[in-house]
C-alpha positions in Angstrom: 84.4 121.5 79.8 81.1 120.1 81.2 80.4 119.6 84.7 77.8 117.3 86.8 77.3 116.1 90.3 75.5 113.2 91.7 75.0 111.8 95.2 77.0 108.6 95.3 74.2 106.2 95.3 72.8 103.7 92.6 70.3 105.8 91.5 72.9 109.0 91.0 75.1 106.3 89.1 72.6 105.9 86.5 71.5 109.6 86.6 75.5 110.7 85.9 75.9 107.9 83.1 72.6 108.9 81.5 73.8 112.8 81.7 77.6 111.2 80.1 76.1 109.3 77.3 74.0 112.8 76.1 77.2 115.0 76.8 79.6 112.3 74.9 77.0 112.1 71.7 76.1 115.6 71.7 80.0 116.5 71.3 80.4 114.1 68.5 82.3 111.3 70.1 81.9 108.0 68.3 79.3 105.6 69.8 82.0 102.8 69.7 84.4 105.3 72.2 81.2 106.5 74.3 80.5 102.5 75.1 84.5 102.5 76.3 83.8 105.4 78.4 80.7 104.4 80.0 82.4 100.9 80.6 84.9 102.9 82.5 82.8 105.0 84.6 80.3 102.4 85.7 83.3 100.7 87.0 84.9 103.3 88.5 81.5 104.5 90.5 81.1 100.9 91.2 84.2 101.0 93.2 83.6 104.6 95.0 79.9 102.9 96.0 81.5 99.5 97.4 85.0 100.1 98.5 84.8 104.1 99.0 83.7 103.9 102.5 81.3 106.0 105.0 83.3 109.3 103.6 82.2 108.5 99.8 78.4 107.6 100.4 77.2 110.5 101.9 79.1 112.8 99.7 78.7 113.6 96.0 80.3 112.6 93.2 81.8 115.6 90.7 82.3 114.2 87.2 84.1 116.7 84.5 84.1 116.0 80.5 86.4 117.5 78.1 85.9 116.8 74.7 88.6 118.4 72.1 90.1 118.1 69.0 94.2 117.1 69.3 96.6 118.4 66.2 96.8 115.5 64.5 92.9 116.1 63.8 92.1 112.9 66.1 89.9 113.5 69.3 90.2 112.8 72.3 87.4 112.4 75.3 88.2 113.2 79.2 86.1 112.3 82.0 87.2 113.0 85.7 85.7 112.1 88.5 86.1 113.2 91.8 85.2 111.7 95.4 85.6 111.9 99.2 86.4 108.5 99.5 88.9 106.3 101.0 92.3 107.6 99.2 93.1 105.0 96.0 95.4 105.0 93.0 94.1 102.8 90.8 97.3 103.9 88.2 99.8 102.4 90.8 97.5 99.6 92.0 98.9 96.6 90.9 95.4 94.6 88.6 94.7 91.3 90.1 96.7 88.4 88.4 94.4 86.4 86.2 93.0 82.9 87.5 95.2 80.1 86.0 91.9 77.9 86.3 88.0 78.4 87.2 88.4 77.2 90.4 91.3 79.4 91.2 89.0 82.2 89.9 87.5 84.5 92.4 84.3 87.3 91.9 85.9 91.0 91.4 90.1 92.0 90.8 89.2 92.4 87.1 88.3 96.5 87.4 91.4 97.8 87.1 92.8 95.5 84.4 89.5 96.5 82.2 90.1 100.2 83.2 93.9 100.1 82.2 92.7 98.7 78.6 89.6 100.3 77.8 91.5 103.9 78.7 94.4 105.5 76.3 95.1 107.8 79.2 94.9 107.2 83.2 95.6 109.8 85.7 95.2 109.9 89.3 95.4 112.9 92.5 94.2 113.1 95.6 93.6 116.8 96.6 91.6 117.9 99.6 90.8 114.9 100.6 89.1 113.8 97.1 90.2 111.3 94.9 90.4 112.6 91.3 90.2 110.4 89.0 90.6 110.6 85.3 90.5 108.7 82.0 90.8 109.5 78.3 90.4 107.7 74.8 91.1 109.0 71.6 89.8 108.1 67.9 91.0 108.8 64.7 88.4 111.3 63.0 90.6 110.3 59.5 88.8 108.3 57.4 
């Protein structure tokens, strides 16, 4: 497992996704799997920076990647990150129902209905008083 912290600021965003992108291709994860994860991420610190509150902003933000090999020879990638902010589940948050129209459609909701499809796994705690969030994809190193 590798570990990294940021502050949770724009410019920390962009350090941690730089530091995931070397961490992901350095442990062999597929380039098409790394864009998933980074897709994820971004989203996810998106939300900690806007919706996280006072608490989240003038804290860090601890990101953990696993990277391992599964029996069935397919791998799998884990990233976890953990804030101070307001307490959310995005695994029990019900996504945004989709716009029947354009002009029904409003900026934003789509975040978590992106991060339930992009991920094959999605677990949430909160544990002294820091959300932990954390998201998985596999691929198939068969050929």
């Amino acid at each position: 497992m590798d570990s990294f912290s940021v502050q949770a600021d724009p410019s920390g965003i962009r350090e941690a996704s730089l530091w995931l992108e070397r961490m992901l291709t350095q442990n062999g994860v597929p380039e098409a799997h790394r864009s998933r994860l980074d897709l994820c991420f971004n989203e996810v610190a998106a939300n900690i920076l806007y919706h996280g509150g006072e608490s989240a902003v003038s804290g860090l933000i601890f990101l953990e990647l696993t990277v391992r090999m599964l029996p069935d020879a397919d791998g799998q990638a884990t990233i976890t990150v953990s804030d101070a902010g307001t307490p959310f589940d995005p695994v029990s948050a019900l996504p945004a129902l989709r716009p029947e129209s354009l002009s029904d459609a409003e900026p934003g909701g789509l975040g978590l209905i992106m991060l339930h499809k992009l991920t094959d796994e999605l677990r949430y705690s909160l544990a002294d008083g820091r959300n932990r969030l954390s998201f998985a994809v596999r691929w198939s190193n068969s050929h």
